[in-house]
C-alpha positions, -999 to 999 in steps of 0.1 A, spaced: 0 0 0 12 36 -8 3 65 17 -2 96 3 -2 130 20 -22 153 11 -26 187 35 -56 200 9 -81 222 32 -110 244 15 -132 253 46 -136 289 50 -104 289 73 -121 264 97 -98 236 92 -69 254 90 -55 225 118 -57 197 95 -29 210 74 -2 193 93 -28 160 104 -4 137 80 24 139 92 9 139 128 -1 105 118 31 91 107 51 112 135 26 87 160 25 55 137 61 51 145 55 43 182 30 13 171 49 -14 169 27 -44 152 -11 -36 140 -33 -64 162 -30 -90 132 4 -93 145 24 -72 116 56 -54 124 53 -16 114 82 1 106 76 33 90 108 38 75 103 8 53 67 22 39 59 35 9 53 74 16 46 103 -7 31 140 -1 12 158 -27 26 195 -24 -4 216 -24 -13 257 -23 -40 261 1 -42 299 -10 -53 287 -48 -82 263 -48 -84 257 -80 -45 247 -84 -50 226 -58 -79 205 -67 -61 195 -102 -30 190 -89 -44 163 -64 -69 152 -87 -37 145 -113 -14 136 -88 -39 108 -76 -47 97 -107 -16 86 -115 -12 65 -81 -40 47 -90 -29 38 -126 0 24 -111 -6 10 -76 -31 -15 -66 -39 1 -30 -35 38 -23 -38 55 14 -45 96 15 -36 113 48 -57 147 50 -60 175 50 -100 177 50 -129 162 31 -127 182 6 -98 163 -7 -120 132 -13 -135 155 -40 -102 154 -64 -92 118 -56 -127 106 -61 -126 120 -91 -95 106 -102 -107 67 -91 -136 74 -111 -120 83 -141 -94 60 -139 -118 30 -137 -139 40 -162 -116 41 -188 -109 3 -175 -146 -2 -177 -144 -10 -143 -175 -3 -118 -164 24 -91 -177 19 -54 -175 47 -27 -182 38 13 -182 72 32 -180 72 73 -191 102 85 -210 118 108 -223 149 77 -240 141 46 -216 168 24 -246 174 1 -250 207 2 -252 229 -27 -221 229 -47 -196 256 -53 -169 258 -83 -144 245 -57 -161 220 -36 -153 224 1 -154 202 31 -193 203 32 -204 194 -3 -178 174 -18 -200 140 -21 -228 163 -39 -206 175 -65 -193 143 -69 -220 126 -80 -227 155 -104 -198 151 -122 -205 116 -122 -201 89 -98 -231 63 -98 -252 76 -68 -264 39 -66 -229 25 -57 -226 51 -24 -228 39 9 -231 67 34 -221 49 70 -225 71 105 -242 100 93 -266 118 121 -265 155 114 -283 167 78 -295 199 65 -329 197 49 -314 199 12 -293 175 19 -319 148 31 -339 160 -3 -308 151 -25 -303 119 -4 -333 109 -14 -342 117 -46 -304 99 -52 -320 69 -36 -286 66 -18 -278 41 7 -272 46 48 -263 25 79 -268 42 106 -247 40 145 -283 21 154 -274 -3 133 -240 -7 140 -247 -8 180 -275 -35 171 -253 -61 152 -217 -44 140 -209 -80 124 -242 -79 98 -233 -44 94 -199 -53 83 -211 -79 58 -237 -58 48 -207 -32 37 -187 -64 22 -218 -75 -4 -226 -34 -11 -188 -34 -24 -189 -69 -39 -176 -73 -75 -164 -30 -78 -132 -10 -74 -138 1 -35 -131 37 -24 -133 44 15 -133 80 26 -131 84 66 -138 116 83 -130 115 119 -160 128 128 -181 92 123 -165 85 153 -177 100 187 -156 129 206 -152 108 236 -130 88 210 -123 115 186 -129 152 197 -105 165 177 -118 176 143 -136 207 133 -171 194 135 -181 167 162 -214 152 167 -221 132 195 -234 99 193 -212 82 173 -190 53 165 -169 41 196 -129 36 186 -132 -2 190 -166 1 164 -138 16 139 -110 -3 144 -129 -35 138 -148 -21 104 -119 -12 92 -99 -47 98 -130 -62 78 -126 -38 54 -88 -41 52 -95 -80 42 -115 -67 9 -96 -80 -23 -113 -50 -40 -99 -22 -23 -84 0 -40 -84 33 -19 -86 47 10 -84 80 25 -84 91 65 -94 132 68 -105 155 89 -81 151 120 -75 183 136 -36 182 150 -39 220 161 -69 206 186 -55 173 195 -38 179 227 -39 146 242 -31 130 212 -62 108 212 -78 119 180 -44 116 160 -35 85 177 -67 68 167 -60 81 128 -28 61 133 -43 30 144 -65 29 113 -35 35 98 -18 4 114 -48 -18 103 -50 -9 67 -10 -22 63 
């Protein structure tokens, strides 16, 4: 697998502590020695990049991540993005889409998070719309699964719906997180797999360091153990962890959870 960082922020100034999440990560992946499947981590022997970006120019940014992500997944069969904030899953999505339909491959996007993003679009997409916009530019609303989300504006439950696209919700996690799981495996069965993670699916007990909590959410063990399921898919082809505020994270409970799903996913 080959992590990518990308410190791409386009949230009114609100995120501005996401910028140096990435490297956060890595700095506190390299105090976890073995991931619970029992493999040895050693960071210095990963595959890492970072995708330079300008947070000032929006527009430069989305192409160069968009291009610069395109071309991981043309040549590697699992790619990892370290945010930055959700609006990064805009470019890259974007990029897996177009790279698998010109293999005439069927694209397949699972979104943990505790917002819908479907709010009305903007030219750049920011951290609160990204999923609309990208299923206006073309991803297949029918292969979305939106997992966590309790907080929705009232356009955004309209454009959920008429999109007819899919949700589990924390009840049904709490109720049986195995089915759940499964029910995430068959959704993905037989596609390319995206997986974009914002921090905020999980709750602040676990996680109170992003820009916009929500109580009532996932617990830390709920995440680690969706992600080892996912982390056993054949068809996953990406993956990206954002919203992690490393300004915020004093205690380094919120950063040292985005590691952990780190850990699993090697």
């Amino acid at each position: 697998m080959m992590i990518v960082k990308v410190p791409g922020i386009h949230a009114f100034g609100k995120t501005q502590g996401c910028r140096q999440s990435d490297n956060a990560v890595i700095s506190e992946l390299r105090k976890i020695r073995s991931n619970e499947k029992g493999k040895l981590i050693d960071v210095n022997l990963l595959n890492i990049e970072e995708t330079h970006v300008n947070n000032e120019n929006l527009e430069e940014q989305d192409n160069l991540i968009y291009n610069s992500s395109k071309e991981k997944f043309k040549t590697q069969d699992k790619v990892l993005f370290l945010g930055g904030d959700h609006s990064i899953s805009y470019s890259t999505g974007r990029a897996f889409l177009e790279v698998n339909n010109k293999k005439e491959k069927e694209s397949c996007l699972i979104v943990f998070d505790a917002h819908a993003d479907c709010d009305d679009t903007m030219k750049e997409p920011s951290h609160e719309e990204w999923l609309r916009a990208l299923i206006e530019r073309g991803f297949p609303a029918e292969n979305i699964l939106l997992v966590g989300v309790r907080e929705m504006s009232q356009n955004e439950v309209k454009f959920l719906s008429e999109k007819g696209i899919k949700r589990i919700s924390i009840n049904q996690i709490e109720e049986n997180i195995q089915e759940m799981a499964d029910v995430i495996t068959e959704f993905a069965h037989g596609k390319e797999l995206y997986v974009s993670l914002d921090i905020d699916v999980v709750d602040p007990a676990f996680a109170l360091s992003t820009n916009h909590p929500v109580a009532g959410g996932l617990t830390s063990r709920q995440m680690i153990y969706l992600v080892q399921r996912i982390a056993l898919m054949k068809n996953l082809r990406g993956f990206d962890i954002v919203e992690i505020d490393s300004e915020k994270d004093k205690d380094g409970r919120t950063v040292g959870l985005g590691a952990r799903i780190v850990a699993e996913l090697l």
